[in-house]
TIMARMAR-150461 format. One line per field, with one value per residue (C-alpha): residue in one letter; x negated, y negated, z. Coordinates in nm, 3 decimals. Example, Ala and Ser with C-alpha at 12.3 -4.5 7.8 and 13.67 -1.06 7.14 Angstrom:
BEGIN
residu: a;s
x: -1.230;-1.367
y: 0.450;0.106
z: 0.780;0.714
// end
This chain:
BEGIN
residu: x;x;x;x;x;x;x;x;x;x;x;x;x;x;x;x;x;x;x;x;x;x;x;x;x;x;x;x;x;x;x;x;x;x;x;x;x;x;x;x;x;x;x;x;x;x;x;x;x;x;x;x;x;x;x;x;x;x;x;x;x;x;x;x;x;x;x;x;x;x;x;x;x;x;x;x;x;x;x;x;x;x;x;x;x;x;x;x;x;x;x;x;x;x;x;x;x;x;x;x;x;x;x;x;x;x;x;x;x;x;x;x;x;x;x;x;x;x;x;x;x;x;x;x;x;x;x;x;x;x;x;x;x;x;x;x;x
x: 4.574;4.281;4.116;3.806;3.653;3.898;3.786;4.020;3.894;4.161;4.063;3.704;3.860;4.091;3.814;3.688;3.402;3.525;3.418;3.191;2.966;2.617;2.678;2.463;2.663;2.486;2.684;2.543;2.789;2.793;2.846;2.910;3.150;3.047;3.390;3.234;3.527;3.474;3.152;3.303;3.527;3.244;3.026;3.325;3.361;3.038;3.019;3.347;3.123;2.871;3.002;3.199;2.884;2.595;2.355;2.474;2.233;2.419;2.263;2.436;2.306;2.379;2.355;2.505;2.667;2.704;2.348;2.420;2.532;2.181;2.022;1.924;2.076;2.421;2.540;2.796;2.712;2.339;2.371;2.615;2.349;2.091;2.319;2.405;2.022;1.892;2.169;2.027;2.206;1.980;2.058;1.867;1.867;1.830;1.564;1.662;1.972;1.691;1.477;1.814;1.958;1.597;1.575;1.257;1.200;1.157;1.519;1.631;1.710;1.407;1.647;1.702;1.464;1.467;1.497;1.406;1.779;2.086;2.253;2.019;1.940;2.311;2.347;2.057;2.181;2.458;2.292;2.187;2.458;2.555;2.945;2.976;3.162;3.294;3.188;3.414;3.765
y: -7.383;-7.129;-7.017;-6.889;-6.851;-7.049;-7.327;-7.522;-7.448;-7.660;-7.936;-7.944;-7.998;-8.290;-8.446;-8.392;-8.087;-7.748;-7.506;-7.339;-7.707;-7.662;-7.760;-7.687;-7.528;-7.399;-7.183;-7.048;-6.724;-6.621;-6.237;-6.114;-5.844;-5.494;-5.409;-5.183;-5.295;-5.633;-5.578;-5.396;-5.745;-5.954;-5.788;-5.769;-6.151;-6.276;-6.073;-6.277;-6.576;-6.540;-6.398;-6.743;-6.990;-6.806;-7.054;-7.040;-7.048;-6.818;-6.745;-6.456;-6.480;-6.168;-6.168;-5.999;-5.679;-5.753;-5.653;-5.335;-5.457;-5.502;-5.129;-4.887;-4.570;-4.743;-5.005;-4.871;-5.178;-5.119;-5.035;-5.383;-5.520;-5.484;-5.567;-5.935;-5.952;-5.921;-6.166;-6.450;-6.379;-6.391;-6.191;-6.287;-6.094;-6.277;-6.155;-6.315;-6.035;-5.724;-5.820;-5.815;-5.475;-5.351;-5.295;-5.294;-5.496;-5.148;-5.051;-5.307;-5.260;-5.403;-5.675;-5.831;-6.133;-6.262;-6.576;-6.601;-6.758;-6.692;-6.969;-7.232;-7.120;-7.158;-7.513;-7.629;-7.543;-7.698;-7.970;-7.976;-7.962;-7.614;-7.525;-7.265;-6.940;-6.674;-6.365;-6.049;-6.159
z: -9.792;-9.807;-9.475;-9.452;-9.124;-8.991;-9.249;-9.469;-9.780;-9.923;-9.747;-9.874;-10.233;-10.087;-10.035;-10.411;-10.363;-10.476;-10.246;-10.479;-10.566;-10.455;-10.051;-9.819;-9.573;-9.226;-9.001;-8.630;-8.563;-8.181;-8.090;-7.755;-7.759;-7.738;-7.957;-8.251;-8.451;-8.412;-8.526;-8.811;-8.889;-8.824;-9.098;-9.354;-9.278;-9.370;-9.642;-9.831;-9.684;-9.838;-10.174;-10.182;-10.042;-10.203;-10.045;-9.722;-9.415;-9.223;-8.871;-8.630;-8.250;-8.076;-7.706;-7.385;-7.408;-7.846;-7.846;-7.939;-8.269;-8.304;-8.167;-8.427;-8.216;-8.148;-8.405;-8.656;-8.917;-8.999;-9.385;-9.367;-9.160;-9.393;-9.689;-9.535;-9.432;-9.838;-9.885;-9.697;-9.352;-9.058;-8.727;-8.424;-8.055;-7.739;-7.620;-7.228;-7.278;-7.393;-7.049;-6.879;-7.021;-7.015;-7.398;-7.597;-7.883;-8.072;-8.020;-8.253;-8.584;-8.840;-9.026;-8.705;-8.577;-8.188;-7.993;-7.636;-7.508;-7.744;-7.575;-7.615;-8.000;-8.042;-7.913;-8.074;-8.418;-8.330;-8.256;-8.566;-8.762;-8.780;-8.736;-8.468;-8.567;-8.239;-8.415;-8.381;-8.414
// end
């Protein structure tokens, strides 16, 4: 059994789709943690994601103290950040979180796009029928 994200890959070809077919496969990643390693792990994961699902509309909320994933003077993944971004890989910053933290919009890195409640933008994908990834593990 292949795992990938905590998906069985495996499974997918049980069910007669190899896990390379043209699928449309949506994905909503939540990061949180402050844990520059994690952010490390996170960027190494989607990166084998998306070098197996090509197509892949992968979407990484960052919120709460993971924000600083996300600021051009403290996050340790920006060259990986902008690597995932060319590859399709959007990364969005709660803006609710900036107001709280009292971070401009400027601090940001320039790859990275915003939506006003990280929560809410999770759920609603979600809603929509994007699996839900906990970033940074």
């Amino acid at each position: 059994m292949l795992m990938l994200f905590g998906l069985n890959v495996s499974a997918q070809k049980e069910k007669g789709k190899k896990h390379t077919e043209k699928t449309t496969h949506k994905i909503v990643v939540q990061l949180s943690t402050p844990d520059t390693a994690a952010h490390k792990v996170l960027t190494k994961q989607l990166n084998n994601l998306t070098s197996v699902w090509k197509d892949a509309d992968v979407v990484v909320v960052v919120h709460n103290r993971g924000i600083n994933m996300l600021r051009k003077n403290l996050t340790n993944v920006a060259k990986e950040i902008e690597t995932l971004s060319e590859r399709g890989v959007k990364f969005l910053a709660c803006e609710f979180t900036l107001q709280q933290l009292n971070i401009k919009k400027d601090e940001i890195v320039e790859k990275a796009g915003f939506t006003p409640y990280g929560l809410v933008e999770i759920i609603t994908r979600q809603e929509n029928g994007y699996a839900y990834l906990k970033g940074g593990f």
